[in-house]
C-alpha positions as CSV (number, residue, x, y, z in Angstrom):
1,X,0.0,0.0,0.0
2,X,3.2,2.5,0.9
3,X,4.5,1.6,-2.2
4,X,1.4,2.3,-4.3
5,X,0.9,5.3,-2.9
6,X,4.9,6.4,-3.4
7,X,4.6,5.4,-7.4
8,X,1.2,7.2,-7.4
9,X,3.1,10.5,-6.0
10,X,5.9,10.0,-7.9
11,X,4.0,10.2,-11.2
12,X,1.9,13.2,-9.7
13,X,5.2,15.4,-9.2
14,X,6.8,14.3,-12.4
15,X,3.3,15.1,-14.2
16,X,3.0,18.6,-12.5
17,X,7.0,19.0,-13.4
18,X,6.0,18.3,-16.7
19,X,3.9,21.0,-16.8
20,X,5.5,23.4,-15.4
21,X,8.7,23.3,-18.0
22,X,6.0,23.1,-21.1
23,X,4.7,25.9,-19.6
24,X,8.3,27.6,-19.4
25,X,9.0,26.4,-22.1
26,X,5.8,27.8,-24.2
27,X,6.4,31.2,-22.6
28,X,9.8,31.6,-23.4
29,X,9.2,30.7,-27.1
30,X,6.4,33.2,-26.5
31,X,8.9,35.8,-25.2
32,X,11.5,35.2,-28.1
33,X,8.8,35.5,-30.4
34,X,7.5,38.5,-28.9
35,X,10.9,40.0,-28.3
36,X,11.9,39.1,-32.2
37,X,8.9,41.6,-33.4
38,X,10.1,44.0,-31.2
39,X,13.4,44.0,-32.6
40,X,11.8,43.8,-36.3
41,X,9.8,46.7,-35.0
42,X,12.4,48.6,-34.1
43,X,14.3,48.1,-37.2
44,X,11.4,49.5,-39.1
45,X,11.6,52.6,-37.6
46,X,14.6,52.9,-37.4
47,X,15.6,56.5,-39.8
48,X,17.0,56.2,-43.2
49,X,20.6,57.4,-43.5
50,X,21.3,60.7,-44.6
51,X,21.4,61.4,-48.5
52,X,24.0,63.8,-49.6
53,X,23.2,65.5,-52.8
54,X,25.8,67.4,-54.2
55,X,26.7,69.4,-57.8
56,X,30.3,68.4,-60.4
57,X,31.0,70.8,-63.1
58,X,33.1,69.8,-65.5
59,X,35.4,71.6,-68.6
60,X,33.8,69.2,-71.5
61,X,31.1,68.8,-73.5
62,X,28.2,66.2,-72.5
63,X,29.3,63.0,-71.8
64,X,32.3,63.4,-74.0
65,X,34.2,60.2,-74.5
66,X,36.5,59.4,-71.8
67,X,36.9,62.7,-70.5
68,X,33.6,63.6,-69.8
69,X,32.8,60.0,-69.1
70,X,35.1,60.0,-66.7
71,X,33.1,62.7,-64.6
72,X,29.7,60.5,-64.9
73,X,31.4,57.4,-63.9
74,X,32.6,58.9,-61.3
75,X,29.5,59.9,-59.6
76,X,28.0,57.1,-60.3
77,X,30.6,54.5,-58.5
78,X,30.5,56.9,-55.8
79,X,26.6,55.8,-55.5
80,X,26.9,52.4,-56.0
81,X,29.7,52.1,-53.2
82,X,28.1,54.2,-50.6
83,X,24.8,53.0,-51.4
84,X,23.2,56.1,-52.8
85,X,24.0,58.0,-49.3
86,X,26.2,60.2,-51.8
87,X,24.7,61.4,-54.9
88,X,26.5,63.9,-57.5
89,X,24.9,65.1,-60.1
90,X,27.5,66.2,-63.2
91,X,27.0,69.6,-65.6
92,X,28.7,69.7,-68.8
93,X,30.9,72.6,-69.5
94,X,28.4,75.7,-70.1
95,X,25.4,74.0,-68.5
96,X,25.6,75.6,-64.8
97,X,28.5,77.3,-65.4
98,X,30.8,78.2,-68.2
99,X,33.4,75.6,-69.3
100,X,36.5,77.4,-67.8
101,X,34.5,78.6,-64.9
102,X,34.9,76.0,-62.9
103,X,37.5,76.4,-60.7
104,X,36.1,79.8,-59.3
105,X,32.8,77.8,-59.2
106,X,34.1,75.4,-56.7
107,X,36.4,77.3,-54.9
108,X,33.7,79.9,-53.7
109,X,31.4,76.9,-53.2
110,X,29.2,77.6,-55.7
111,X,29.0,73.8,-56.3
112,X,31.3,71.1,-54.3
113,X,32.9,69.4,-57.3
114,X,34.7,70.2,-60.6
115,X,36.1,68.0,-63.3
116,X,38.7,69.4,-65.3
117,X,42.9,69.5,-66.3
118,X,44.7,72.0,-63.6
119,X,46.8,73.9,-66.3
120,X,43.3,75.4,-67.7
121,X,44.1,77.8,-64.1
122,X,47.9,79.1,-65.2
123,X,45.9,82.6,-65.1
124,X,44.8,82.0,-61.1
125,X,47.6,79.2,-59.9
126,X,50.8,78.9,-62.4
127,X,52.3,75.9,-60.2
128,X,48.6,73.9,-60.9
129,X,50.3,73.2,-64.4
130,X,52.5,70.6,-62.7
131,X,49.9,68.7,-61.9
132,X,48.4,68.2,-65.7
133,X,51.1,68.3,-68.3
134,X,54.6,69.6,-68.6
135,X,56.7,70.4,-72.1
136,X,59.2,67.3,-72.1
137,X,57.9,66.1,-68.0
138,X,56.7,63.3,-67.0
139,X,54.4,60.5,-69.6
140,X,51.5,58.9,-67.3
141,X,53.0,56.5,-65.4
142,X,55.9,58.7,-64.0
143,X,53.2,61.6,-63.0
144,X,51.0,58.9,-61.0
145,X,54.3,57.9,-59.2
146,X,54.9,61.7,-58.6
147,X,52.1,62.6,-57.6
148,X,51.0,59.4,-55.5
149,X,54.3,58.4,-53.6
150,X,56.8,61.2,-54.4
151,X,55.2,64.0,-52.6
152,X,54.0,65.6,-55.2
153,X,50.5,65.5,-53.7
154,X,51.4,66.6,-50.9
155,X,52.4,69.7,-53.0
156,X,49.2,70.3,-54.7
157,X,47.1,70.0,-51.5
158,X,49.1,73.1,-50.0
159,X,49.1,74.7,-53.5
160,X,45.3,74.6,-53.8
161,X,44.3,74.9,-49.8
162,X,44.0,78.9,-50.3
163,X,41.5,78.6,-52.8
164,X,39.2,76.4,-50.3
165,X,40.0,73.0,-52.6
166,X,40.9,69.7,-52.4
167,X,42.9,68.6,-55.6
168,X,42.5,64.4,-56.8
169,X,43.7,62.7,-59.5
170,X,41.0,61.7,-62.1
171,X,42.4,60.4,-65.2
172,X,45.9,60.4,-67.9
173,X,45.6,60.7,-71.9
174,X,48.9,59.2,-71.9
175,X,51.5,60.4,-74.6
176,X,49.8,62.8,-76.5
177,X,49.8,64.2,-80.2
178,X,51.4,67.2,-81.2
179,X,48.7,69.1,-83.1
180,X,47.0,69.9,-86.4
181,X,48.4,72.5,-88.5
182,X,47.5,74.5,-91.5
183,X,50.9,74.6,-93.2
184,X,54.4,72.8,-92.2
185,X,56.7,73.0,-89.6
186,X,59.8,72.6,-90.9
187,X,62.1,74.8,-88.6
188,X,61.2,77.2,-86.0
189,X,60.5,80.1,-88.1
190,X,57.3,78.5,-88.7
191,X,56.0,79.2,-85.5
192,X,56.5,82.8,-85.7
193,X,52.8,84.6,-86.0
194,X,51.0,81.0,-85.6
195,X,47.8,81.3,-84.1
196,X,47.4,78.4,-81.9
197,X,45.6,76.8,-79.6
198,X,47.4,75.1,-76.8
199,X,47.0,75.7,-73.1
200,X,49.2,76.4,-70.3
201,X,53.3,75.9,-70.6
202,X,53.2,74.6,-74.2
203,X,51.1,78.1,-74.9
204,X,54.3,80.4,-73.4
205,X,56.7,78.4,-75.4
206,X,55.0,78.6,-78.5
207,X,55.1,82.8,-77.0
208,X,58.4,82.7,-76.9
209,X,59.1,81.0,-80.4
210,X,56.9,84.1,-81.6
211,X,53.8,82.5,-81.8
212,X,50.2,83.4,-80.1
213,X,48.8,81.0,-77.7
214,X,45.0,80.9,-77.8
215,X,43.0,79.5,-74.9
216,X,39.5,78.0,-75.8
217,X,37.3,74.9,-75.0
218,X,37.4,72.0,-77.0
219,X,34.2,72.2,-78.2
220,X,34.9,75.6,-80.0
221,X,38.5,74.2,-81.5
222,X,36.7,72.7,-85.0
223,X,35.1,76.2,-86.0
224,X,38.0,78.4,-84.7
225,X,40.2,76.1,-87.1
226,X,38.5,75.8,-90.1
227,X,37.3,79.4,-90.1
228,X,41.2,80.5,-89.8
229,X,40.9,82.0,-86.6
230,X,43.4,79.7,-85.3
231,X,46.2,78.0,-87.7
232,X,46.7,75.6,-85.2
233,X,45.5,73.4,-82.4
234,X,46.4,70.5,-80.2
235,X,43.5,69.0,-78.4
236,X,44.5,65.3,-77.2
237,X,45.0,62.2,-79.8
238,X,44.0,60.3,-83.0
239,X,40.6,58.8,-81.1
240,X,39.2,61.9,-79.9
241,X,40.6,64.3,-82.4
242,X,39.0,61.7,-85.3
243,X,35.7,62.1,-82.9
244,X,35.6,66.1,-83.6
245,X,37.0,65.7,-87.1
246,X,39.7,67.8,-86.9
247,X,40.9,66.0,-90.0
248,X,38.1,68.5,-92.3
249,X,40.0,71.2,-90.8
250,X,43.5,71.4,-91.3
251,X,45.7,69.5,-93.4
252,X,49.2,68.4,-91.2
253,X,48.9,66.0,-88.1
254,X,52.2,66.0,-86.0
255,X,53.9,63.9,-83.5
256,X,55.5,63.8,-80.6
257,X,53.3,65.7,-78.3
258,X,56.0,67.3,-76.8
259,X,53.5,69.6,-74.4
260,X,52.0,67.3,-73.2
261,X,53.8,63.5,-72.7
262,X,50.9,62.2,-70.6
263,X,48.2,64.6,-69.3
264,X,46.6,64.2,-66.0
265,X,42.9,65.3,-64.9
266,X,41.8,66.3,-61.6
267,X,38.8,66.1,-59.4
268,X,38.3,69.3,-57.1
269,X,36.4,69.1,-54.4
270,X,35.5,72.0,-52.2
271,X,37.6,71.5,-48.7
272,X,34.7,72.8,-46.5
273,X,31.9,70.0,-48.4
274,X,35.0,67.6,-48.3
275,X,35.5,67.8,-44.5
276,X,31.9,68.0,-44.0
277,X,31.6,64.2,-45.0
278,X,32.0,61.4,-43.3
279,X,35.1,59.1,-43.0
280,X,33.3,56.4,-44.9
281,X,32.4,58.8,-47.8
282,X,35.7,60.2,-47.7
283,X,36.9,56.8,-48.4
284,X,35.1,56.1,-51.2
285,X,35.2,59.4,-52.8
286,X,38.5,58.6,-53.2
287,X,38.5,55.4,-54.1
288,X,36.5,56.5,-56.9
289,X,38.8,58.8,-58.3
290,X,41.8,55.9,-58.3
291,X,39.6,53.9,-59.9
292,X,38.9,56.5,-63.0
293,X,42.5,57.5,-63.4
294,X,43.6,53.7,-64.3
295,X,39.9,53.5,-66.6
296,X,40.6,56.9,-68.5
297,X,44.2,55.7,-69.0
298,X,43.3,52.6,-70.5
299,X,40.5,53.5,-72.4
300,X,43.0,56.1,-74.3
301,X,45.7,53.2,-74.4
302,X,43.4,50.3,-76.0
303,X,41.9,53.4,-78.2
304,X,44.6,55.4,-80.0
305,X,46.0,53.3,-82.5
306,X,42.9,52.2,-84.5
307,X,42.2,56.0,-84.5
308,X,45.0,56.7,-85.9
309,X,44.8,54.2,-88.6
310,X,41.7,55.3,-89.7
311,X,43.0,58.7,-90.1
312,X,45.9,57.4,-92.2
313,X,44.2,55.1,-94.3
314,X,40.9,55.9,-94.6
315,X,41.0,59.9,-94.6
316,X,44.3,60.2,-96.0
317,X,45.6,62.4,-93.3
318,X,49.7,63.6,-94.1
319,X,51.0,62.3,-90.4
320,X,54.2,64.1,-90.0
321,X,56.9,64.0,-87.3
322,X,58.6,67.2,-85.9
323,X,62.3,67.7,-87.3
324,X,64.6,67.2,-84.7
325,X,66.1,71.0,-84.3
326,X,62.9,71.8,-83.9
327,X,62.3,69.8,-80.9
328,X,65.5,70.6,-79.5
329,X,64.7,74.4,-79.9
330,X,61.8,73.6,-78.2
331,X,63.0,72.0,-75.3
332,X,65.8,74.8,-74.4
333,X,62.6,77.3,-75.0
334,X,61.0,74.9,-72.2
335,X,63.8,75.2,-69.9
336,X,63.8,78.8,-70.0
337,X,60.1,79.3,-69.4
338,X,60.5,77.4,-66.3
339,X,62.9,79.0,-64.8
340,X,61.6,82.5,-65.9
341,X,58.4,81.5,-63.6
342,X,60.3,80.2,-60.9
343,X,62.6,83.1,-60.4
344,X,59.0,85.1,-59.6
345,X,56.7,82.7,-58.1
346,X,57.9,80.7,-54.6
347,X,54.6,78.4,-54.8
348,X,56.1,77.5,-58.7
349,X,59.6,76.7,-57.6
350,X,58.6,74.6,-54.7
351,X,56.7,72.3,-57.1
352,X,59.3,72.8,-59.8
353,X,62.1,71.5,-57.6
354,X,60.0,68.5,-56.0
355,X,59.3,67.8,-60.3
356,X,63.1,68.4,-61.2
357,X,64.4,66.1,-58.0
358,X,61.9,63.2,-59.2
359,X,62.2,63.3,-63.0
360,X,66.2,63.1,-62.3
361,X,65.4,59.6,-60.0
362,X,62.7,58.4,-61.8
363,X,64.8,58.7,-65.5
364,X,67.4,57.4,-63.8
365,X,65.3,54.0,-63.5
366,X,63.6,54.3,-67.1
367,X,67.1,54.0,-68.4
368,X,67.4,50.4,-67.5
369,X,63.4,49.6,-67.9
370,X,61.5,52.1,-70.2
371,X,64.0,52.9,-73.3
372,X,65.2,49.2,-73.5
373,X,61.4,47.9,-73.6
374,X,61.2,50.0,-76.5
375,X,63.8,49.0,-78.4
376,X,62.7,45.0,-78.1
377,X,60.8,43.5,-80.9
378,X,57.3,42.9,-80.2
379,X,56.0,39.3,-80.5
């Protein structure tokens, strides 16, 4: 009978036990539940993240092939990476602001960004030149190297800090072409009363060989050429010069570029929206601009030389080469135009002795890398 009644309480305490650790355990699947929507509730509402909306003005015309591709791409990379918590909307030269207006446009904040080649602001910054093109300076791969890891942007930065910017680079031409003339250059008399148009240091040596340097978009090159009110102009290579048929307009295409060995762009961005952003979007801002200094370069690379075949063998364009006093005339011109500014302008000689110390080192190595690779034959 005592052991009857033991079983009989030993099944009523496990039964209530039971019970009791369903019961647990229905209400803590009830809380987790409950405390799950909670949290999904709280996600809901939890605000959007800030969307930044700001304005790029560029120097070229709309959506113009590499160049001004290169100012759409990168606002749009900058969306995709930050998830569209940055959004830049670009203008074409002329559409917010004129095409060489954009440098005053983003240093007085007008708009954040501008898209452009810093030797278009000789007039307001001489040292800026550096930082695009040099007569007989660095091609594209020794201005990256420059500017990147041999101070030189370190250079720029200060250079531009007084005009409320922050300089990036955006893209390279590589090597470029040395113009389209109206008659031939065959020594350096030629040059004297040429009207042409070519920007920044190549413009004051062409001065000082006793020609006239003419400043203009390159949208407004084509008329100016083939009305005659310029006898020449340089703009950048075969594939975009075939794109704005400068080949209807003037009957001489010459090589080497010597003005401009490999041109750099730059991205300005206005130092008070730049430090307004976020570490995150600082980041990616700048990522962005890495990114479309290798595209541009490439694009022009893989681009060039079919360009330039078409011109050749389908438009019958007389491809001529610079006589070799003439270059050298032109590079003790260069030399002296240098040092001219210099010996007025501190900012110019800081940046021109940084550019001197590197081309020295980095010629030193192109030498024993560079010329030889040239001189192998091609498979």
């Amino acid at each position: 009978m005592e052991n009857h009644n033991d079983r009989r309480k030993f099944i009523k305490n496990v039964g209530i036990g039971a019970a009791a650790i369903g019961t647990a355990g229905l209400a803590g699947v009830l809380n987790s539940c409950k405390g799950q929507k909670q949290e999904e509730q709280v996600k809901k509402e939890e605000p959007k993240a800030q969307v930044i909306e700001w304005k790029m003005v560029t120097t070229w015309p709309p959506h113009f092939p590499m160049l001004g591709e290169s100012a759409d791409k990168i606002a749009e990379w900058v969306n995709e990476m930050s998830g569209g918590r940055l959004k830049i909307t670009v203008y074409a030269g002329g559409e917010l602001v004129p095409a060489l207006g954009a440098f005053d446009a983003v240093s007085e904040g007008t708009v954040e960004m501008g898209h452009s080649a810093s030797y278009y602001w000789s007039g307001k910054c001489p040292a800026a030149q550096f930082f695009a093109a040099v007569p007989f300076g660095f091609n594209a791969q020794s201005i990256n190297a420059w500017i990147y890891s041999g101070g030189g942007m370190e250079l720029w930065e200060k250079l531009y800090a007084p005009f409320n910017m922050k300089p990036f680079l955006a893209g390279n031409t590589g090597v470029q072409m040395g113009g389209w003339f109206n008659k031939e250059i065959n020594s350096m008399a030629d040059f004297n009363g040429l009207k042409m148009r070519i920007p920044g240091l190549g413009g004051k040596i062409l001065a000082k060989a006793g020609g006239n340097s003419v400043l203009m978009a390159g949208g407004e090159i084509y008329t100016n050429l083939e009305r005659g009110v310029i006898d020449a102009a340089e703009w950048v290579g075969p594939f975009h010069d075939l794109k704005l048929g400068f080949h209807k307009a003037a009957k001489y295409y010459y090589y080497p570029g010597w003005h401009e060995l490999g041109t750099a762009f730059e991205l300005m961005v206005n130092l008070k929206a730049w430090n307004s952003l976020p570490d995150d979007l600082k980041a990616i801002l700048n990522a962005a601009t890495y990114k479309s200094n290798i595209w541009m370069l490439s694009e022009f690379e893989a681009k060039n030389n079919a360009a330039l075949r078409e011109l050749i063998d389908v438009h019958k364009v007389q491809l001529k080469e610079f006589p070799e006093p003439v270059i050298k005339e032109l590079k003790k011109l260069s030399k002296e135009v240098l040092d001219e500014q210099a010996a007025t302008d501190p900012a110019f000689k800081e940046v021109y002795e940084s550019f001197l110390a590197f081309q020295k080192n980095i010629y030193g190595w192109n030498k024993m890398s560079e010329e030889p690779y040239q001189k192998l034959k091609y498979i």
